[in-house]
N, C-alpha and C positions, 0 to 999 in steps of 0.2 A: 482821223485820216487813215485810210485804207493803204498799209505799206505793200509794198511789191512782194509776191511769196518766192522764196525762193527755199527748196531743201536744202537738206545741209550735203546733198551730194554734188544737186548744184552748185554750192556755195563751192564745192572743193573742188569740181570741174573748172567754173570760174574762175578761181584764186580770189576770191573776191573780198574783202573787207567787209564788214558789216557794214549796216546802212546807217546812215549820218541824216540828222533833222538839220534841212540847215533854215527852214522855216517853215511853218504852218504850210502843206501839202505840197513842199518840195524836199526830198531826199539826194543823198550823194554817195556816188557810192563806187570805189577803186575794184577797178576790173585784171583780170588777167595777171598778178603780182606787180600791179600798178604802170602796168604797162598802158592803161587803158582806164577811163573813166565815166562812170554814167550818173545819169541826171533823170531820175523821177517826179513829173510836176501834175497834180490834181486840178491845178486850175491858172489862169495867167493873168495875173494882178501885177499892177505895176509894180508894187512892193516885191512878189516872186521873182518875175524877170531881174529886176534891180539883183536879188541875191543871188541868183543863179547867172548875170553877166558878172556882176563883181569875181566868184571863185573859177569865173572860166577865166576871168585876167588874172587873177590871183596863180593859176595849173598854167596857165602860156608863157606866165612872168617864169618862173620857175624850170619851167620843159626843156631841156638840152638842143639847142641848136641843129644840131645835125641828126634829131630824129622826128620824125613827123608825128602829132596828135592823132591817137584815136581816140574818140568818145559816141556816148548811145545817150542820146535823146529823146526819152519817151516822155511825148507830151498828148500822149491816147486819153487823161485822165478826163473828166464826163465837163467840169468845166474848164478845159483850156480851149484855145482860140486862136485864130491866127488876130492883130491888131497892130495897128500902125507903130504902136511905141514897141512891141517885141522885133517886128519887122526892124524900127531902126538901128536897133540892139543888136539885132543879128549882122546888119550891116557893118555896125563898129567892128563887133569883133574878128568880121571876116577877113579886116582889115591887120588886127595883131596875131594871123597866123603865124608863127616860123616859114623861113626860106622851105624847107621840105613839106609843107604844106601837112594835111592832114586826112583824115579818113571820119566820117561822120554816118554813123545808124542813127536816122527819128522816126519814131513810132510816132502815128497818129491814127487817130480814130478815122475808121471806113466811115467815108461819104462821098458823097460826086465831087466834090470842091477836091476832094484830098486827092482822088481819082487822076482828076488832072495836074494837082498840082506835080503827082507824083510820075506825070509822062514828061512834066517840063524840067522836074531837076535832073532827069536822065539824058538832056540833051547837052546842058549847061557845062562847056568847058570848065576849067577850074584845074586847081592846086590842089583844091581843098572837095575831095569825096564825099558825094552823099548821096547815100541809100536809103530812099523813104519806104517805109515799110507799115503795113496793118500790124504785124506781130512781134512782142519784142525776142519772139525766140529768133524769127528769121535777123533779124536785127542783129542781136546778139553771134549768130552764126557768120555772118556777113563779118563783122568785125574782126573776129577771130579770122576769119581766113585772111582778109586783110594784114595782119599782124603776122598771121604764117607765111605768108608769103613775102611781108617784107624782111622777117628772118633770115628768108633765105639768100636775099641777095647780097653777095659780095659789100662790104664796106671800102 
């Protein structure tokens, strides 16, 4: 499996932890001095999804109440998919958000399908933020701003 490059300058702009196998072509990997968590998936097998919903409930179980999730979901790799079982998956966990709701970057591969998927998640009220993106740098960017600016505000 073909890991995500990152330098080691990146790494240290990031904050980022090394990357974590957590199965055959999906990666995990603590962003921003863990302020932040991203998910690198090569292909979308029920067995993937199954490991990468499990440690998203595993990170919400765990998450502080009074701060809202950010994470980056790049699922650009050549075989992932959209499919009724990740679809329902997504549904669950949209469900175990925290009360503060969250901020979500997912990469996906340019195509017309993604094209519009990515005009309809920008109309879609919610709690729960998501920025569909071609690039996981703009992704990555995205995030971070996100995270700067909830810094900023008053607790």
């Amino acid at each position: 499996m073909e890991l995500p490059r990152v330098s080691p300058s990146d790494q240290q702009d990031l904050a980022a932890s090394p990357l974590e196998e957590l199965c055959p072509g999906l990666t995990f990997q603590w962003l921003f001095n863990k302020r932040a968590f991203a998910f690198y998936a090569q292909h979308s097998s029920v067995h993937l999804v199954d490991i990468w919903f499990n440690k998203c409930v595993e990170i919400i179980q765990a998450w502080p109440e009074n701060q809202p999730i950010f994470t980056l979901n790049d699922f650009s790799g050549k075989d992932c998919m959209t499919t009724p079982y990740n679809q329902q998956k997504n549904r669950e966990l949209s469900k175990l958000v925290p009360p503060m709701g969250g901020f979500s970057a997912v990469v996906v591969r340019h195509s017309f399908s993604m094209q519009l998927s990515r005009l309809f998640v920008r109309i879609l009220p919610s709690s729960h933020h998501v920025h569909l993106t071609f690039h996981r740098d703009e992704g990555l960017l995205w995030l971070k701003k996100q995270l700067d600016l909830h810094a900023q505000q008053p607790t």
